[in-house]
C-alpha positions in Angstrom: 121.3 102.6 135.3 119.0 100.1 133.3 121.8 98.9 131.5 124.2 98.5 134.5 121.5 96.1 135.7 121.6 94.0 132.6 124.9 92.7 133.3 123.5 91.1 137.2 121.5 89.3 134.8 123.3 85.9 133.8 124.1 85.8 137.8 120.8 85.8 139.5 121.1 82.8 141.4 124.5 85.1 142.9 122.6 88.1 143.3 120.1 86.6 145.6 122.4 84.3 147.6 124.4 87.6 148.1 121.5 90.0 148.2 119.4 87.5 150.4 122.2 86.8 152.8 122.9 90.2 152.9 119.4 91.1 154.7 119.5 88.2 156.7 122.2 89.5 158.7 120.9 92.5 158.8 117.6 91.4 160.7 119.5 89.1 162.9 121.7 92.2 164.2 117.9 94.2 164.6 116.9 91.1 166.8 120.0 91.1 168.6 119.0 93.7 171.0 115.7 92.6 172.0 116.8 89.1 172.9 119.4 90.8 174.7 116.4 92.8 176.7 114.6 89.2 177.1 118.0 87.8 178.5 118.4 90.6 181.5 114.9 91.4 182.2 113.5 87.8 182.0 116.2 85.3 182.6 118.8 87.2 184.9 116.0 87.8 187.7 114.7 84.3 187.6 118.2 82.7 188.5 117.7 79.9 186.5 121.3 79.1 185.6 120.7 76.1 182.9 118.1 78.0 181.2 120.7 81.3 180.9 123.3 78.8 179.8 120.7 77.8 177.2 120.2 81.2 176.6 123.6 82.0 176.2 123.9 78.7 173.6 121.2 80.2 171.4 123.3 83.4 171.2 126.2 82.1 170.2 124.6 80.1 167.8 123.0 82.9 166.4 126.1 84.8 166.1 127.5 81.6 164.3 124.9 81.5 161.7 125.3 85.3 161.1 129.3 85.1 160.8 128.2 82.0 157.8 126.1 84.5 156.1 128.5 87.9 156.6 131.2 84.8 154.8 128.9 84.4 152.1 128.4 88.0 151.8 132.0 88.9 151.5 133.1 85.9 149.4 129.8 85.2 147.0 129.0 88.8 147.2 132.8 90.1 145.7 132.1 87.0 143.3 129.5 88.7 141.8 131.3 92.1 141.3 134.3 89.9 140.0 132.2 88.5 137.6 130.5 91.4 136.1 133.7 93.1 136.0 134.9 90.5 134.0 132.6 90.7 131.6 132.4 94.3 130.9 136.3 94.2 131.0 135.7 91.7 128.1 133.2 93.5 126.2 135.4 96.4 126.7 138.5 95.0 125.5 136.5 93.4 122.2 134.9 96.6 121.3 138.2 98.3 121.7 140.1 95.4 119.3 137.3 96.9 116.8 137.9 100.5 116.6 140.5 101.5 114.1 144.0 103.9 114.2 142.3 107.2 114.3 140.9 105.6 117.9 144.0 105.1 119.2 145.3 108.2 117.6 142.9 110.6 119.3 143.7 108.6 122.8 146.6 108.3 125.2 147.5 104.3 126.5 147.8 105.5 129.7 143.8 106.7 129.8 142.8 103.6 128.1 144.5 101.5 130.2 142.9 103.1 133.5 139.7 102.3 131.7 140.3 98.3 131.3 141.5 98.4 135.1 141.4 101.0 137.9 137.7 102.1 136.1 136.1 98.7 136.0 137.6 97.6 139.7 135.4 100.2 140.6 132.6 99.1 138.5 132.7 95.8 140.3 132.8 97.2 143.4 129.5 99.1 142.9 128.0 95.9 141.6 128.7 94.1 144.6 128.2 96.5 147.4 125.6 99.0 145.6 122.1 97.4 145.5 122.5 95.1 149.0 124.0 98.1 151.1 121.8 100.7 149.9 118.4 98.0 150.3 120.2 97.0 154.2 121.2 100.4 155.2 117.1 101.7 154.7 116.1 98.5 156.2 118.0 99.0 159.3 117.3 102.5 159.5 113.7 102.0 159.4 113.9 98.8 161.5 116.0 100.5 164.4 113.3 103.3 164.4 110.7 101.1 165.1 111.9 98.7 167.2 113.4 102.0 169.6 109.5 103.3 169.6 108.2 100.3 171.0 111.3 100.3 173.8 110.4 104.1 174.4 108.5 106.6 172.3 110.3 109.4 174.6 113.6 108.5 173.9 113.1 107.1 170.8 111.9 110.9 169.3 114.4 112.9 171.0 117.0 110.4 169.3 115.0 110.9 166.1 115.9 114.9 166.2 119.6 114.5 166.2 120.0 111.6 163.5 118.7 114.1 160.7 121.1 116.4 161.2 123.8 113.9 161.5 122.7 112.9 157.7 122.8 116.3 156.6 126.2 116.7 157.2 127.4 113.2 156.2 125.5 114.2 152.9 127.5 117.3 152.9 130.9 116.7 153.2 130.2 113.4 151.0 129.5 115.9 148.2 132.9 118.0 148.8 134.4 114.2 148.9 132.8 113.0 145.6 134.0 116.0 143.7 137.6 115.8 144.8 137.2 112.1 143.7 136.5 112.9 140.2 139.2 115.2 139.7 141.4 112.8 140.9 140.0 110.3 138.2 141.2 112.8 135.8 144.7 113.2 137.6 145.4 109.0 137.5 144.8 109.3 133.5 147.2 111.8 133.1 149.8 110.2 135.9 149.4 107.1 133.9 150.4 108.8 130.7 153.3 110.2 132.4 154.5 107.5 133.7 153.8 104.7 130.5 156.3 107.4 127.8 158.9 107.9 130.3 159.3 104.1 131.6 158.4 103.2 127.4 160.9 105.9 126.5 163.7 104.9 129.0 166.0 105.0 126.1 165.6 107.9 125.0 165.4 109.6 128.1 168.8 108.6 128.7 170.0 109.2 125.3 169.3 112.8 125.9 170.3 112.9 129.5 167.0 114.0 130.3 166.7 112.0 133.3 166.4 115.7 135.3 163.7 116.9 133.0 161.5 114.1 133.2 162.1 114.0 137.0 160.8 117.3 137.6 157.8 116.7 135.1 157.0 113.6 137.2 157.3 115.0 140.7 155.1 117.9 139.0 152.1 115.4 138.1 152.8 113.2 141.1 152.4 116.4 143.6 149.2 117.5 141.5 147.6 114.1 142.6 148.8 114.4 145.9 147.1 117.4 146.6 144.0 116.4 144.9 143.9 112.8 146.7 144.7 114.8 150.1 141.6 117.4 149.6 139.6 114.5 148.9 141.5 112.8 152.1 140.5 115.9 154.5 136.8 116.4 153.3 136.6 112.4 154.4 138.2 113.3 157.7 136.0 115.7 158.6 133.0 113.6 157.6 134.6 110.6 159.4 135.5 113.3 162.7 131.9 114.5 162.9 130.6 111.0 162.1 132.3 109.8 165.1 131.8 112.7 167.7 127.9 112.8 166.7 127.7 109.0 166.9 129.3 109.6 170.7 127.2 112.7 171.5 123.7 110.5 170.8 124.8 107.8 172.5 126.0 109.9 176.1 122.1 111.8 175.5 120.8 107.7 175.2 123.2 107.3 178.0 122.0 110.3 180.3 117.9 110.0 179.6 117.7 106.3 180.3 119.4 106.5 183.2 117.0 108.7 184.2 114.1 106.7 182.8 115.3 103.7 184.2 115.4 105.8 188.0 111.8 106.3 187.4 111.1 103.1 186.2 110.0 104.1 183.3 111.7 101.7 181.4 113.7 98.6 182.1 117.4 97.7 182.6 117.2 95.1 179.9 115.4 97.8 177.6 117.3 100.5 178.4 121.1 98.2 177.0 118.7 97.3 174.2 118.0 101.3 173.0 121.8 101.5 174.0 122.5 98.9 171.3 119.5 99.8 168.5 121.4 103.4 169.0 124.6 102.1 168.1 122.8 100.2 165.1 121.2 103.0 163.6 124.9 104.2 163.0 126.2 101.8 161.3 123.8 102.6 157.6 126.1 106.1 157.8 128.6 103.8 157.2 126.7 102.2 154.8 126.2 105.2 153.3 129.3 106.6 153.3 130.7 103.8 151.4 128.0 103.9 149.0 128.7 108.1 148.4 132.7 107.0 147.9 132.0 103.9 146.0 128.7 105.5 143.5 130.9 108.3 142.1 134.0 106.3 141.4 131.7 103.3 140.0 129.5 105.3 137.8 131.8 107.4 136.1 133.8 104.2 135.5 130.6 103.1 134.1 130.1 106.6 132.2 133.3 106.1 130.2 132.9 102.2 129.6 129.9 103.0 127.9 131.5 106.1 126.2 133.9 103.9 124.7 131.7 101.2 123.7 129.1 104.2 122.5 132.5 104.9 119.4 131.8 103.3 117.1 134.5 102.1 114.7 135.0 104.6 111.6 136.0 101.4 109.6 133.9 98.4 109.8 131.9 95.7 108.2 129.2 97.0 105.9 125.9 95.4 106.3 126.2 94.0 102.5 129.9 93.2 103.3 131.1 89.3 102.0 134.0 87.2 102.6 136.5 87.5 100.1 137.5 84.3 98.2 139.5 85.3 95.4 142.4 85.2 94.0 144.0 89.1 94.2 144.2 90.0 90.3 144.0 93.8 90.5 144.7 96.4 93.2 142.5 99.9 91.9 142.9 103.4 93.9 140.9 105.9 92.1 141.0 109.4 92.9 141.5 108.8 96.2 142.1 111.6 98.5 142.9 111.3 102.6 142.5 114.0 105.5 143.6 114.0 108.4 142.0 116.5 110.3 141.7 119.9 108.3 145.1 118.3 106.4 145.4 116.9 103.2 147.4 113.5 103.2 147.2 112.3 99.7 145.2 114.1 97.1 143.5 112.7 93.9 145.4 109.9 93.5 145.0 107.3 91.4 147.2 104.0 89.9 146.2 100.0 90.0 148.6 97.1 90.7 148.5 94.0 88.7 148.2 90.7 90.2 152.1 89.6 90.3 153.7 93.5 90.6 156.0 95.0 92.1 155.5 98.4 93.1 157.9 100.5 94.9 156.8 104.0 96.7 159.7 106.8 97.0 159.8 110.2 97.8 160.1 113.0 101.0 158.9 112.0 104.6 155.5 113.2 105.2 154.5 112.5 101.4 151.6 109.9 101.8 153.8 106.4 101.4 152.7 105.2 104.7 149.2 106.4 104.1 148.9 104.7 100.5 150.0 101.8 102.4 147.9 102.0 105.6 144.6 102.3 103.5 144.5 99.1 101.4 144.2 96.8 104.6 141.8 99.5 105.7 143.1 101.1 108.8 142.0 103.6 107.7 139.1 104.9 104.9 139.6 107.4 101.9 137.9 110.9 102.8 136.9 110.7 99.2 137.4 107.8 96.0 137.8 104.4 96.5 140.2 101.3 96.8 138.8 98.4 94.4 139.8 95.1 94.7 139.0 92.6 91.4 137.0 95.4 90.6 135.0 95.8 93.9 135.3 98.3 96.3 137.3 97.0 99.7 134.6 98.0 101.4 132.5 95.4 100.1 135.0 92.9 101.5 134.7 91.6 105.5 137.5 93.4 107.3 138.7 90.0 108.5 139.1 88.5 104.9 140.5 91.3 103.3 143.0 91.6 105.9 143.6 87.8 105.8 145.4 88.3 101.9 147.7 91.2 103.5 150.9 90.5 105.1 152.6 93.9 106.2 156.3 94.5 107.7 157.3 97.7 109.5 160.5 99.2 110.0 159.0 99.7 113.4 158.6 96.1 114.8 156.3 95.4 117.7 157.0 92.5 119.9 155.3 91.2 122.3 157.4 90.2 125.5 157.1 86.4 125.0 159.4 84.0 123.3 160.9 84.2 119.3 158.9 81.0 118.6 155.3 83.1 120.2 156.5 86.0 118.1 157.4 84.6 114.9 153.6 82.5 115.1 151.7 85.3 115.2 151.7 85.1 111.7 150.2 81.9 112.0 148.4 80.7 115.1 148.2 77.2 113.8 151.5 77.0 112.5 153.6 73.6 113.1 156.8 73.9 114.5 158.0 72.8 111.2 156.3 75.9 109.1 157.8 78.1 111.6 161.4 77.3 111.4 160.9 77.1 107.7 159.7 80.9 108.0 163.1 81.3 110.6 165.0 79.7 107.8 163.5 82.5 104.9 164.1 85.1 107.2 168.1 84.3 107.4 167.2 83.7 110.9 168.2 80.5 111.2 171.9 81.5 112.5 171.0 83.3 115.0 168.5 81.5 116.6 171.4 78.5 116.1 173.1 80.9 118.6 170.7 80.8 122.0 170.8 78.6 124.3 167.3 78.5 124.4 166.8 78.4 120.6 163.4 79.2 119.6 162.0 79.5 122.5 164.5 82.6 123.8 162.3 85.2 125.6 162.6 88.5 123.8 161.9 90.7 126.3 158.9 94.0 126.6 159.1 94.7 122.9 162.1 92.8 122.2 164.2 95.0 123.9 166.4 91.5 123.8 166.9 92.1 120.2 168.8 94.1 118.2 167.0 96.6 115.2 168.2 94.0 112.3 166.8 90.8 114.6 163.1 92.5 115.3 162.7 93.4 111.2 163.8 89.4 110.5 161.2 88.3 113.5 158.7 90.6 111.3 159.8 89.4 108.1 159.7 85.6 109.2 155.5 86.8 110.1 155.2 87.2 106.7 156.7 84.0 105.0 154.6 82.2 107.8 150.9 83.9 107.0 152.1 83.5 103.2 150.2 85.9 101.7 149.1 86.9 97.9 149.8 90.7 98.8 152.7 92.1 100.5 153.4 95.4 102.0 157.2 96.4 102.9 157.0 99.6 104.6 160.8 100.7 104.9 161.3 97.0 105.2 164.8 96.5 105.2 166.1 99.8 105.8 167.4 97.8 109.3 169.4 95.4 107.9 173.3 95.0 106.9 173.7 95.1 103.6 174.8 91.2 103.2 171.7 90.0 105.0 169.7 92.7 102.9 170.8 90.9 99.7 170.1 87.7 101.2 166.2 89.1 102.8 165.7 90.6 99.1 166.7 87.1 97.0 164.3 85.1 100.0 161.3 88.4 98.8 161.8 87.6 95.8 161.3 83.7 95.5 158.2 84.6 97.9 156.7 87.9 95.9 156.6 85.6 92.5 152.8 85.1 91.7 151.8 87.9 94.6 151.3 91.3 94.7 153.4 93.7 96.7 154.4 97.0 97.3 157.1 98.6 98.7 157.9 101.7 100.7 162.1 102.2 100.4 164.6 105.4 101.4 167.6 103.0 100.1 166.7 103.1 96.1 168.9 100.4 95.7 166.9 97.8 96.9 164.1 98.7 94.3 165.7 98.7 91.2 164.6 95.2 89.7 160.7 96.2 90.6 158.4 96.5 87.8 157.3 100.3 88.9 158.4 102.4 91.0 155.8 105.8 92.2 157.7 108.9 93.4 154.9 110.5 95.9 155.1 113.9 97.1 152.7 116.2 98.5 149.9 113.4 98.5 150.8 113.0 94.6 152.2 110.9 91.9 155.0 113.5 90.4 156.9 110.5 88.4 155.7 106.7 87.8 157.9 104.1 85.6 161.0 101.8 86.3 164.0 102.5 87.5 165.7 102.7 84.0 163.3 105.2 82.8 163.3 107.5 85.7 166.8 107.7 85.7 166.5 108.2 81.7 163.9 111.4 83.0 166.5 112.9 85.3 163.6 114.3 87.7 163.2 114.4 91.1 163.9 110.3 91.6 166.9 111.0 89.4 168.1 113.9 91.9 166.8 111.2 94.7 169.4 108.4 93.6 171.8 110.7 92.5 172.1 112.8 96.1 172.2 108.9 97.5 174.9 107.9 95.7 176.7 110.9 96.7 176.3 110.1 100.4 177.5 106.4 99.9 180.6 107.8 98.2 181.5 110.1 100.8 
């Protein structure tokens, strides 16, 4: 709990508006009642109308000042929740920009989403109602008892005898509540994930005419959190229910024993309305109370797993020796690297070294390491074992940011975001001019195209760039690249999207960009690698055959039979 209280810390001055304000108005409504008593015992006999009018004024004017503090409560206070939600939404977010692929791997969107929102709502509503309601309800408990034995001790311990039991079982069933409420945390995850692959796999979906399937799978999850929200529901029912009918069945024994009192004058009209009112006061903490037991579990475990998350650390980060890199890219090293995933082996011993200026080529089987070769060098990953040198130093000796800085990297599968072309195409660049960009649209044979919209550049692409077709995205990835300008290049299945007369055109525009720069390339068309200066045939997380295209078609080995079985399917 220590450091949930570190983040009330840059908003004091808040806290104690809110907090302060907060107890204000819970004295005034204490004080209510016995001005109320002083108003029918002292000013109602005496008849004097102008002081009862006054009387009346100061009332109202209390109640005025109290409604200006229950505003600054409900505004100021909800401020201060807003604000500390903020912030942990921000450190959340930044720590999460940190961690690296296996993260993201190991965890669904649809959970990590529910942490940066549904989670930290709840977080800020703790923050705002926790501390002031838990500090007003005790107050007022405590207040209400002692102002009712100094109305009437009688009374006032006979009421004592039934409000413990009334707190038992609010206690109770809050406890049944707060564990429905947790599983129901658990349920919105799930739901969440259910929900983000079908709406994100629409396509497909349809494609398969699977709408039935994933109907039945969704009205499966959707009734598993309708009957956990509705347990939850009738535990608060019945602790609402008893609430209520206890609340009433005090008030009727108030109700019958100061009548009674007030017969024997044992205790005055004006008291006996003000025990009336401290009684219906003393209620009002359960409500406190209650709120607190909903809001506590929902806001804590929120907390829990914010600081679970920000408790991973990233597998890959800056070393505490780790310098910017400077250089100029002369030679790419991977030596004896091997890479598990898991219990399996991804690539296995391998080493080779790329010369400032080459152009390397990957082929082989899916599943063979390519991507993984590719994946480590920017350091998305780490080698289980070996190392990646860079000018002879090991990549991890380099900041994350500036090694990454000297990498530009296009994947057959684009991402977009759901902006415009022009917001897209700069991400390669934030400080691009408009000039640099359409020079990169202009490399990227996008130029025609873009010639083509009515709103040019600026054309929204839609969620993922579901506007676009497969061959438009991989240009929109490849203009990126000619925009961050990079010294090494990474092509994974690059063009494999493309027509083959804007291939030839995308391959002349890589190679007037790849002169002086180091790249490597990850192809299943062979023909689109022939004029690079190696190519590597990977399989099982090995180099098999390494050397150009002429002399692997001179070995007539598995990259022969690769080509050969290619050609074959062109022909046909």
């Amino acid at each position: 709990m220590k450091s949930f209280f570190e983040y009330y810390k840059p908003y004091k001055g808040l806290f104690i508006l809110d907090f302060g304000s907060a107890v204000f108005v819970g004295v005034l409504e204490l004080i209510f009642p016995l001005m109320t008593s002083l108003f029918i015992d002292k000013l109602l006999p005496s008849k004097d109308w102008p002081n009862i009018v006054l009387g009346a004024v100061g009332l109202f004017l209390v109640f005025g000042f109290v409604t200006l503090l229950k505003f600054i409560v409900t505004y100021w206070g909800h401020k201060l929740g807003t604000n500390i939600e903020r912030d942990i939404r921000n450190e959340l977010y930044q720590h999460m920009q940190r961690l690296n692929f296996g993260f993201f791997d190991r965890n669904k969107t649809g959970k990590l989403m529910g942490r940066l929102t549904n989670d930290l709502m709840d977080i800020g509503e703790l923050a705002h109602h926790g501390p002031e309601e838990v500090f007003v309800a005790v107050m007022t408990v405590i207040g209400a008892l002692i102002i009712m034995l100094t109305i009437d001790v009688k009374l006032a311990l006979i009421t004592f005898c039934i409000v413990p039991l009334i707190f038992a079982l609010t206690l109770y069933f809050n406890r049944k509540m707060t564990t429905q409420f947790r599983r129901l945390f658990g349920n919105v995850s799930a739901f969440n994930d259910v929900i983000g692959e079908t709406i994100g796999g629409i396509r497909l979906v349809q494609a398969f005419t699977n709408e039935r399937y994933e109907n039945e799978r969704f009205k499966e999850t959707n009734e598993d959190f309708r009957r956990t929200k509705l347990k939850a529901y009738n535990y608060m029912s019945w602790n609402t229910s008893i609430g209520y009918i206890s609340q009433k069945f005090t008030l009727i024994i108030v109700l019958i024993l100061g009548c009674y009192f007030v017969l024997q004058n044992m205790m005055s009209y004006g008291e006996f309305v003000a025990f009336i009112m401290i009684t219906d006061i003393l209620f009002k903490p359960l409500q406190s109370i209650n709120l607190i037991i909903e809001l506590f579990p929902k806001g804590i475990a929120g907390f829990s797993n914010f600081k679970e998350i920000m408790a991973t650390e990233p597998a890959v980060k800056d070393s505490a020796h780790a310098v910017s890199f400077e250089q100029i890219p002369e030679e790419i090293v991977y030596d004896h690297v091997t890479f598990k995933y898991g219990e399996q082996t991804i690539l296995d011993n391998l080493s080779f070294s790329i010369q400032r200026g080459e152009h390397i080529a990957l082929v082989g089987p899916s599943g063979g390491g390519k991507t993984t070769i590719c994946s480590l060098l920017p350091r998305f990953y780490d080698p289980s074992h070996g190392e990646i040198t860079l000018n002879g130093q090991n990549i991890k000796d380099y900041t994350l940011a500036s090694l990454r800085k000297q990498i530009g990297i296009v994947q057959q599968d684009v991402f977009l975001f759901s902006g415009t072309l022009k917001e897209n195409i700069a991400y390669g660049n934030l400080e691009a001019t408009d000039e640099e960009i359409m020079w990169a649209v202009e490399q990227a044979q996008l130029k025609a195209f873009v010639d083509t919209l009515p709103e040019g550049i600026n054309t929204i692409v839609g969620e993922r760039g579901t506007k676009l077709s497969g061959g438009q995205k991989q240009r929109v990835s490849i203009a990126r690249m000619f925009l961050k300008n990079p010294p090494i290049i990474i092509l994974d299945e690059a063009t494999s999207a493309l027509d083959v007369e804007t291939e030839n055109r995308i391959q002349a525009a890589f190679k007037r960009l790849s002169e002086g720069r180091t790249t490597l390339t990850i192809a299943h068309r062979l023909s689109t690698i022939r004029d690079v200066d190696r190519i590597l045939f990977i399989e099982n997380g090995r180099i098999v055959e390494s050397g150009s295209h002429d002399d692997l078609i001179a070995q007539q080995g598995k990259y022969y039979r690769l080509q050969q079985a290619q050609y074959a399917q062109v022909m046909s």
